[in-house]
C-alpha positions in Angstrom: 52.1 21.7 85.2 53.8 21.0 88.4 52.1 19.8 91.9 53.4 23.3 93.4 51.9 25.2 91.0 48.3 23.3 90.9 48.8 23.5 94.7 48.6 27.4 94.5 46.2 27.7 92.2 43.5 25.7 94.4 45.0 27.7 96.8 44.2 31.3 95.3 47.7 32.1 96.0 49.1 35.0 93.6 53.0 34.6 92.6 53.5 37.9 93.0 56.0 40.2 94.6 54.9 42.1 97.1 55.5 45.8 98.4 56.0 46.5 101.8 55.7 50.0 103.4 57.6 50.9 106.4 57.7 53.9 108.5 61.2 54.5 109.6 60.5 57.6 111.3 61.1 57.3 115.4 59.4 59.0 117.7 60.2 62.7 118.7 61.9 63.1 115.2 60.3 65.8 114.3 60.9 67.8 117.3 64.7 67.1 116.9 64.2 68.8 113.8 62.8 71.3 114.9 65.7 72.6 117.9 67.9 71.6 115.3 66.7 74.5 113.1 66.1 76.7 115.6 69.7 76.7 117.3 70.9 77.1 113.7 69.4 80.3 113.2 69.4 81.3 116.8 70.9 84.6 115.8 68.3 85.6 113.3 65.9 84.6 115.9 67.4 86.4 119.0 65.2 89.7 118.8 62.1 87.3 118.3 62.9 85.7 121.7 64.2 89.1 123.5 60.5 90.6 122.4 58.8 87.0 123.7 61.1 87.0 127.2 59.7 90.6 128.0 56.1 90.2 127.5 56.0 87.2 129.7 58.4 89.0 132.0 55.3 91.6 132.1 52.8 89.2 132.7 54.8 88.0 135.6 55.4 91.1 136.8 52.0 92.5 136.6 50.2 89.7 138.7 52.7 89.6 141.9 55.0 92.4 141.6 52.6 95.3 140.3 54.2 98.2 141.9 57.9 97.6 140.8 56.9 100.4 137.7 59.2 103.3 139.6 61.9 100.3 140.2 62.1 99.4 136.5 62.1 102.7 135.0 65.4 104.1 137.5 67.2 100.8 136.0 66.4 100.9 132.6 67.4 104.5 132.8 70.4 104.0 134.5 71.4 100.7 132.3 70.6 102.9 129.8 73.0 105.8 130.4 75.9 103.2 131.5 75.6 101.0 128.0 76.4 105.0 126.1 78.9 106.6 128.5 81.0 103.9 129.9 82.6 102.4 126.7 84.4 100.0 129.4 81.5 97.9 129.7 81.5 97.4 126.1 85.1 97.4 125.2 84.5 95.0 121.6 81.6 97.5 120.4 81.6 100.9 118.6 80.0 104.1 119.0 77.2 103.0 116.6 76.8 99.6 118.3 76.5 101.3 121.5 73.6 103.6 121.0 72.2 100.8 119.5 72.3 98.9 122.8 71.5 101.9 124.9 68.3 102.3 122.7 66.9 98.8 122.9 67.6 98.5 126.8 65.6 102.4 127.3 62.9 101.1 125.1 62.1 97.5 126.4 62.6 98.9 130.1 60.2 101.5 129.6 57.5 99.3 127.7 57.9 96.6 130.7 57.3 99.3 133.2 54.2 100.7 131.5 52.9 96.8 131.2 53.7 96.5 134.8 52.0 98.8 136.0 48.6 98.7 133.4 49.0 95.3 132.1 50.6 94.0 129.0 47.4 93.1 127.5 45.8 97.1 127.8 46.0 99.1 124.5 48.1 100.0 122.4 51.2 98.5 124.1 50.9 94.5 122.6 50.8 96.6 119.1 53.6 98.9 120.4 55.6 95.7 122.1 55.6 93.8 118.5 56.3 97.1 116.2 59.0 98.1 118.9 60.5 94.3 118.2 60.6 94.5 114.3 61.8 97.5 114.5 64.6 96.8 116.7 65.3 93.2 114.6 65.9 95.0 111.7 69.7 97.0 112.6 70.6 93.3 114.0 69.2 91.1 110.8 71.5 93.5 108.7 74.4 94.0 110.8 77.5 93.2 109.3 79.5 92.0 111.7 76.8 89.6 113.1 76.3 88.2 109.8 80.1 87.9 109.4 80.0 85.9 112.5 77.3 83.4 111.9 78.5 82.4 109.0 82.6 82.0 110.7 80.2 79.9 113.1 78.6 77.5 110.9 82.2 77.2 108.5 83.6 75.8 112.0 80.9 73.5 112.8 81.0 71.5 109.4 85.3 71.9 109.7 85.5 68.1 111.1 84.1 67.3 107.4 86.3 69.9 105.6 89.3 68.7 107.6 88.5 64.9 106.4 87.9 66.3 102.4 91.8 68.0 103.2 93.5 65.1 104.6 93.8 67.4 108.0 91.7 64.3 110.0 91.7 64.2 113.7 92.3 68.4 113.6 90.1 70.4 115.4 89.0 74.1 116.0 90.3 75.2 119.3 89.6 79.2 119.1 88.7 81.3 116.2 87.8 85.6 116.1 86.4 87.5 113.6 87.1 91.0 112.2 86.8 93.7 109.3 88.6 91.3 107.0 87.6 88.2 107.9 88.7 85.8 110.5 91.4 83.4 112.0 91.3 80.4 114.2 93.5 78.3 116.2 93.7 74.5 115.0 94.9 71.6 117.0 96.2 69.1 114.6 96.8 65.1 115.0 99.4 63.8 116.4 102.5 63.4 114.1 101.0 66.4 111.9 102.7 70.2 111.8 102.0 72.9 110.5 104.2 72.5 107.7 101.5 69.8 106.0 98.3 72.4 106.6 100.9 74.6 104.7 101.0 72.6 101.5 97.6 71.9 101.7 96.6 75.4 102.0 95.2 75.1 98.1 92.7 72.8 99.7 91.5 74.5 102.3 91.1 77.3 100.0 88.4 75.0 98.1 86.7 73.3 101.0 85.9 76.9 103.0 84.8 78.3 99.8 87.1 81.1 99.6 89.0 83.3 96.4 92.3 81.4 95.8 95.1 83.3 98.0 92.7 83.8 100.9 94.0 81.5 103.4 97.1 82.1 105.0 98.7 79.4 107.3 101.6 80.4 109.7 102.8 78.0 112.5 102.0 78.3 116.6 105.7 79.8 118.2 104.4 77.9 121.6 103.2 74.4 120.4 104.4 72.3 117.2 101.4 70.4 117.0 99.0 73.9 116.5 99.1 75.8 113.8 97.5 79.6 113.4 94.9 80.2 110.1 94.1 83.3 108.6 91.1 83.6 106.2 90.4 86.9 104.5 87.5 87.3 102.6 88.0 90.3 101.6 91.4 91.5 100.3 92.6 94.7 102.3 94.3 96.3 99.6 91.5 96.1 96.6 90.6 99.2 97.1 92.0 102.7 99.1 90.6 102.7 103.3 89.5 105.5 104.3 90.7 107.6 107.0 89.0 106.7 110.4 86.4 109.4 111.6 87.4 108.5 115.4 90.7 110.6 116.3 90.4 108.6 119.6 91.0 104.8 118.2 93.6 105.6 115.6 95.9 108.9 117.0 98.9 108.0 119.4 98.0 109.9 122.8 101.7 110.5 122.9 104.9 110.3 119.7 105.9 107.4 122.1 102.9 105.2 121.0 103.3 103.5 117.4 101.7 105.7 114.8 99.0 103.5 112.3 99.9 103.9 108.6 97.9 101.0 106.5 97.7 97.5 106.7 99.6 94.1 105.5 98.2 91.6 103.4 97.0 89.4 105.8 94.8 93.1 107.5 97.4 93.4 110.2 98.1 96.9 110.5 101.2 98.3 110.0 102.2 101.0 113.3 105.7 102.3 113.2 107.2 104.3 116.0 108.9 107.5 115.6 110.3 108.6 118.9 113.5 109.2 119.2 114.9 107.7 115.7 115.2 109.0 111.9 113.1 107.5 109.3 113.4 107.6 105.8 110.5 106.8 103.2 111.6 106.1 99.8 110.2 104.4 96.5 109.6 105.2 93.3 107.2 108.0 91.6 103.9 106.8 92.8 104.4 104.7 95.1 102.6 106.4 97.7 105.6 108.4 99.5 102.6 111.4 100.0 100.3 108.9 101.4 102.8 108.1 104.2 103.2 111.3 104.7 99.8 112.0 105.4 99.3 109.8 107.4 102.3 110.0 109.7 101.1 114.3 109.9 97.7 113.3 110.4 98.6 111.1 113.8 100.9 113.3 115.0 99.1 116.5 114.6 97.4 114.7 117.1 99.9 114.6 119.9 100.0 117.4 122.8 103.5 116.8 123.3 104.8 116.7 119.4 105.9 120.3 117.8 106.0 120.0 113.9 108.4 121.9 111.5 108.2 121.4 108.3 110.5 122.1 104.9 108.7 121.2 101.6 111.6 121.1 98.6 108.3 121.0 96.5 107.6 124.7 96.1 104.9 124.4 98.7 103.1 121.8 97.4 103.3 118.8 100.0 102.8 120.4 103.2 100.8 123.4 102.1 97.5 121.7 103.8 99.1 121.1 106.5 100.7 124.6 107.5 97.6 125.4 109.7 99.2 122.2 111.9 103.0 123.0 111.7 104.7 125.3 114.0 107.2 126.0 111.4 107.5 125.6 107.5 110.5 126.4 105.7 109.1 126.6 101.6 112.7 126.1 99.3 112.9 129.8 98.0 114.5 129.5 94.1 118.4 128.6 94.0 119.4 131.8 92.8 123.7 132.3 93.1 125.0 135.6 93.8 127.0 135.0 90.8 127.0 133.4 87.6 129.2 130.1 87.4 130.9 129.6 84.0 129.2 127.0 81.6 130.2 123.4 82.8 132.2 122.3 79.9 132.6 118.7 78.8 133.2 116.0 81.1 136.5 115.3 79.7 139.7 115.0 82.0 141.0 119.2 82.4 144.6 119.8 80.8 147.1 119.9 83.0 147.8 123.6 82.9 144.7 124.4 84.5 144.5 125.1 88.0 143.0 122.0 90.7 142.4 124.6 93.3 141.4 127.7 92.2 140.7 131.2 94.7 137.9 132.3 92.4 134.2 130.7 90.9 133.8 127.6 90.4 134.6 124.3 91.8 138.2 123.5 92.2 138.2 120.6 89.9 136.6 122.7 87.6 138.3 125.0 85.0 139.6 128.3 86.2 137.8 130.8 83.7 141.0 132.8 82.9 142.5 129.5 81.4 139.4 128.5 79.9 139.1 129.5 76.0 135.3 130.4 76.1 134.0 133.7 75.2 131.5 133.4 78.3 132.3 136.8 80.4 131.9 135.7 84.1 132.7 137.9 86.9 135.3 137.5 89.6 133.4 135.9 92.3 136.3 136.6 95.3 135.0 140.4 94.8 131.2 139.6 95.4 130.0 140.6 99.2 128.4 137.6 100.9 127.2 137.4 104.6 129.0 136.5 107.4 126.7 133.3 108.3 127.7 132.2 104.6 131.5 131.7 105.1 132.0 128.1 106.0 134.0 127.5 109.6 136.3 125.2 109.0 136.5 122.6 112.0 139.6 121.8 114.1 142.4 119.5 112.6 140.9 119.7 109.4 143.0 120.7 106.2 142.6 122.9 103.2 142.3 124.3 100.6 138.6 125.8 101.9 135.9 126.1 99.0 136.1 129.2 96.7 134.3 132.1 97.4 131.4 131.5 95.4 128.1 130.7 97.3 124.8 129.3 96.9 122.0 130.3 99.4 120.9 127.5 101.4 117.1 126.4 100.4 114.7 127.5 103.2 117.4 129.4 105.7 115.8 132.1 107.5 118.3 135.5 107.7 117.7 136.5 112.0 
């Protein structure tokens, strides 16, 4: 046995290892955690706070202001009536969003004014103050487009990590907006980047925001090489069929000057074409949604004091039938009856060359003249049928026969006056 180890044992000195405990936490950790957590979720908590800040405003109130009741209830009315009315004050909200607003702002004027002037502490208005605040939490907890934006929020806050997972570092989030359909966002890239590489890595940014594969769309800044312009949709606009807006006032031109709304693109830009003073054409196969267009370009312009719409449906009525209520004028095909009965068309072989080219009677004149045709068909002389006068064409000046044969065909949808 060695010296040391007698040494230790005389000593009452264990061998062995020992475990040490540290507390690594430093002081006001826990708070830190705390504001941390709360300005995450400060959205979810915003009604909490709004229900908090007007009791203690009542408290206040109460002890050195106590006859400021008339005062309150004159401006919660009147903030009231201005948040409903005045849509210019609240240009980014809808009709729906506003009478939300004007509610809350009537309800917690009028609760502060009664605890002003009785005290917030008198019953029933604590109970009332925290049933009002639940109440009023529950439309903004399940609000779409509040929920839409938190979550755009917290996607851009962890982007510095999603742009290193890319191979987009140094790039940063300058501006960003949300809509219906998701949202886009302005990014500042490195220097000696474009937008050309946030193109090709487009597949990557797919995976590190979480999306559906196709929902990022990257297009470069016209103003600044070194920004680019993303568009995220998280939803795609043309799953399923959008329904017609109920407001006349945010999707009807005012005027047939203004561009007329007919869908969306891809990326949810919306498609507006303008109409004034031009020709348009729609055109696509069966199904392709030519009657949709159409709908949608009547239902805009029916819209329009200054638009006057004629209509002529070569469907027997069955296209702008719903919509005669809205036309000035429609002009049904009536059936393509001739006053006479052409001969059969015969083959389509060359004609013999002792038939006529220009012929005085029915028919075409490079079809067959029926008394040099050997068919049995009886067809009467069409020079002897009567036809109007508004029927006989007027030939223009400088141009040169021969002038089409007598036999006519009513024209689909002209009105005898």
């Amino acid at each position: 046995m060695s010296r040391r180890t007698r040494r230790m044992r005389r000593r009452d000195v264990r061998g062995e290892p020992l475990t040490l405990l540290v507390n690594d936490r430093y002081p006001g950790q826990t708070r830190k955690a705390l504001a941390r957590l709360i300005y995450r979720y400060r959205s979810e908590l915003a009604p909490l706070v709004l229900g908090a800040a007007t009791g203690l405003t009542a408290v206040f109130l109460h002890t050195w202001l106590p006859g400021w009741a008339p005062v309150i209830v004159l401006l919660a009315l009147a903030g009231s009536t201005a948040l409903w009315g005045m849509a210019r004050l609240t240009p980014g909200l809808r009709r729906i969003e506003r009478a939300y607003t004007a509610a809350v702002t009537g309800a917690a004027g009028l609760w502060l004014a009664a605890a002003t002037a009785v005290g917030p502490g008198t019953v029933p208005l604590p109970a009332l103050l925290t049933v009002a605040t639940l109440a009023a939490a529950m439309p903004w907890w399940w609000h779409r487009r509040r929920r839409a934006r938190v979550r755009v929020e917290r996607t851009l806050q962890a982007w510095p990590d999603i742009a290193d997972a890319v191979g987009l570092h140094g790039s940063r989030v300058m501006s960003a907006v949300v809509d219906l359909w998701g949202w886009r966002a302005r990014i500042g890239l490195r220097r000696g980047q474009t937008a050309a590489d946030v193109i090709t890595k487009a597949p990557a940014l797919e995976s590190g925001l979480g999306t559906r594969p196709g929902a990022v769309r990257v297009e470069p800044d016209p103003a600044r090489a070194d920004h680019c312009l993303i568009r995220v949709l998280d939803a795609d606009p043309h799953a399923h069929a959008i329904a017609w807006p109920t407001s006349a006032s945010d999707t009807e031109p005012a005027t047939v000057t203004a561009p007329i709304p007919l869908g969306l693109f891809e990326d949810a830009c919306p498609v507006a074409v303008t109409l004034a003073y031009r020709h348009a054409l729609v055109g696509g196969v069966a199904g392709a949604g030519k009657s949709g267009v159409l709908n949608a370009l009547l239902a805009s312009l029916t819209g329009c004091p200054d638009v006057v719409l004629w209509g002529v449906d070569l469907k027997g009525g069955m296209e702008l039938r719903p919509w005669a209520p809205c036309l000035d004028r429609l002009a049904p095909p009536r059936p393509r009856q001739p006053t006479c009965s052409p001969m059969p068309w015969p083959s389509w072989t060359p004609a013999p060359s002792g038939w006529p080219r220009s012929g005085s009677d029915c028919g075409n004149p490079a079809r067959p003249s029926p008394r040099s045709s050997s068919s049995s068909t009886s067809t009467p002389n069409c020079a002897t049928t009567p036809r109007p006068p508004w029927a006989t064409p007027t030939p223009s000046p400088g141009a040169a026969g021969p002038w089409p044969s007598p036999c006519w065909w009513p024209p689909s949808g002209l009105r005898r006056r």
